[in-house]
N, C-alpha and C positions, 0 to 999 in steps of 0.2 A: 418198638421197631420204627426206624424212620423211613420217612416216603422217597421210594427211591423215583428222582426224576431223569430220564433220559434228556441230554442235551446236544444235538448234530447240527450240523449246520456243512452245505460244499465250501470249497477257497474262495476266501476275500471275501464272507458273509458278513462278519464279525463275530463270530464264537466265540472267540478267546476273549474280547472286551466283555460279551453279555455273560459269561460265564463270572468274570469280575464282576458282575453287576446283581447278581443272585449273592455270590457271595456275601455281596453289600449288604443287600435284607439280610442277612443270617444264617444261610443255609451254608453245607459244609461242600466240598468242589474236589471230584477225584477228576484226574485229567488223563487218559489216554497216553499222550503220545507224553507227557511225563514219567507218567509207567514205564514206558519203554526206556526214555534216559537214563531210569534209576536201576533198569534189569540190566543195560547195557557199559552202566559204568563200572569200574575197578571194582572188585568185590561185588559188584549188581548177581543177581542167579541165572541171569542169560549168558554170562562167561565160560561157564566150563563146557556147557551143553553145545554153547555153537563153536569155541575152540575145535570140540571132538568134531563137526560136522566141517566147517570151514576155519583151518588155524591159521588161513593166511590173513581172517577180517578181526582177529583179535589183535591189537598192539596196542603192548605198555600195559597190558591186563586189561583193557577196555574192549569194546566192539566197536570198532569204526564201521558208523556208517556209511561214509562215502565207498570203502570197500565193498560194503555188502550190496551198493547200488551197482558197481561193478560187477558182481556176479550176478547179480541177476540180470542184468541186461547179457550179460554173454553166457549162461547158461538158463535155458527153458524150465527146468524142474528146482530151481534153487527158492523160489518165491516159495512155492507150495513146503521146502525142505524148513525154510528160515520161520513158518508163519507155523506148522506144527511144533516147533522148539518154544517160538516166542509167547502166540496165544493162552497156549493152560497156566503159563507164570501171570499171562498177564491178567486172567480171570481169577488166578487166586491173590495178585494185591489188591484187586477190584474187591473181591469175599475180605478179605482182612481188614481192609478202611471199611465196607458194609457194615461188616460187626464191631468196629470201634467207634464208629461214627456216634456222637451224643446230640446232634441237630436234630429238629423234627421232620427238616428236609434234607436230603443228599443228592446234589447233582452229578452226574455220573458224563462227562464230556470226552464222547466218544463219536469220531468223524465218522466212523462209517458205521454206524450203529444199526439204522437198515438193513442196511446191504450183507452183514453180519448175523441180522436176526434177535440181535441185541433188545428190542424194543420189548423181549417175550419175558426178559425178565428184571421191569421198568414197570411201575404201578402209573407212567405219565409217559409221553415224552414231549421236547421241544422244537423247533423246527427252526435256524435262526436263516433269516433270509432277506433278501435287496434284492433290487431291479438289475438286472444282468450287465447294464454300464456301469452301475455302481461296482460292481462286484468289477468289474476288469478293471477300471482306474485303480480301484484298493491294491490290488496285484499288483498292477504295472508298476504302483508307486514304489512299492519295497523296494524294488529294483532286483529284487534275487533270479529271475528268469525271466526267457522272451516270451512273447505273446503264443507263440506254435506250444512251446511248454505248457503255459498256462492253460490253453485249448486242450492238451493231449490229457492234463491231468482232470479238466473241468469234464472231457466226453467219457473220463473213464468212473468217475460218478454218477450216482443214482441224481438224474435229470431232479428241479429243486424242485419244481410242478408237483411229481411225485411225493420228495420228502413231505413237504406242507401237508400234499389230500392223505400221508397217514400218520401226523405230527397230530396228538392230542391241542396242542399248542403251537400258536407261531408268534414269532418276533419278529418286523420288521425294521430292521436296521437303518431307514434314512438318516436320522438322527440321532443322533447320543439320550436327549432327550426324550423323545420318542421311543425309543429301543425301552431305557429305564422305566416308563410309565407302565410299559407291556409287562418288564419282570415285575415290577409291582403287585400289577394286577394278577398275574399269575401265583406268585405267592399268598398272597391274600382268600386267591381261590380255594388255592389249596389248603393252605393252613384253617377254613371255611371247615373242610372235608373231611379236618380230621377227625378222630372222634376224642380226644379231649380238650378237643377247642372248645 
């Protein structure tokens, strides 16, 4: 059985580079909000279930997601409606890569994995993290939202203080190099721990 490691990190940490960076050492990388892409595209198993509930966010056989941001910003109870349909798909492609997984590591990169409770069934997790200007320049650079955006999504996260004091592990992001040295070292820990190392 591989070691599953939890991987979270808030916007503009670098998750998704550190996450390519465990990859690197060898470890195998389920991604979250890929799940969703793959539930949500033509043929994906989130199509029929949210047709039945909302068939105005399906077109072309896909689930748009810009539509589904529309309903939920103009309907109260559509989050809670969309996250019961999406969720149990999205923990059983989680269980399917689990048990297909041949790595001795599996990192499992999932944003709000806290906030979810996700951590309960993670034998580790990770905490990826920067200094809070770092973290706003990262954003600001994409260029995909304004600042008030970025604020509304960064205050509606578990503050990063918190992630870290209950992250078995942290990464701090200043550097690429730096970032790498940390997954290193955590891999090496771990693979330490296992019992046929």
């Amino acid at each position: 059985m591989s070691f599953s490691l939890g991987l979270t990190g808030s916007i503009g940490m670098g998750k998704s580079t550190t996450a390519q960076m465990f990859v690197d050492e060898g470890c195998a990388l389920w991604d979250a909000d890929a799940a969703v892409h793959r539930l949500y595209a033509a043929g994906g198993a989130a199509v029929a279930p949210m047709q039945a509930a909302f068939p105005e966010a399906v077109i072309d056989g896909a689930v748009s997601r810009d539509v589904l941001k529309r309903i939920i910003a103009a309907e109260p109870g559509a989050l809670k409606r969309i996250e019961a349909i999406v969720h149990p798909l999205v923990a059983e492609d989680r269980a399917r890569f689990r048990e297909t997984a041949t790595t001795d590591i599996v990192v499992f990169d999932i944003p709000l994995l806290f906030e979810g409770g996700g951590e309960t069934q993670m034998d580790a997790t990770v905490t990826v993290s920067a200094p809070p200007e770092v973290q706003e320049a990262r954003v600001m650079a994409r260029g995909t939202m304004t600042r008030a955006q970025f604020e509304q999504i960064r205050n509606k996260q578990m503050p990063d203080a918190d992630k870290r004091a209950r992250a078995d592990y942290v990464v701090i992001t200043d550097t690429p190099d730096h970032a790498r040295a940390q997954v290193r070292e955590i891999v090496a820990a771990i693979r330490r721990s296992l019992p046929h190392a």
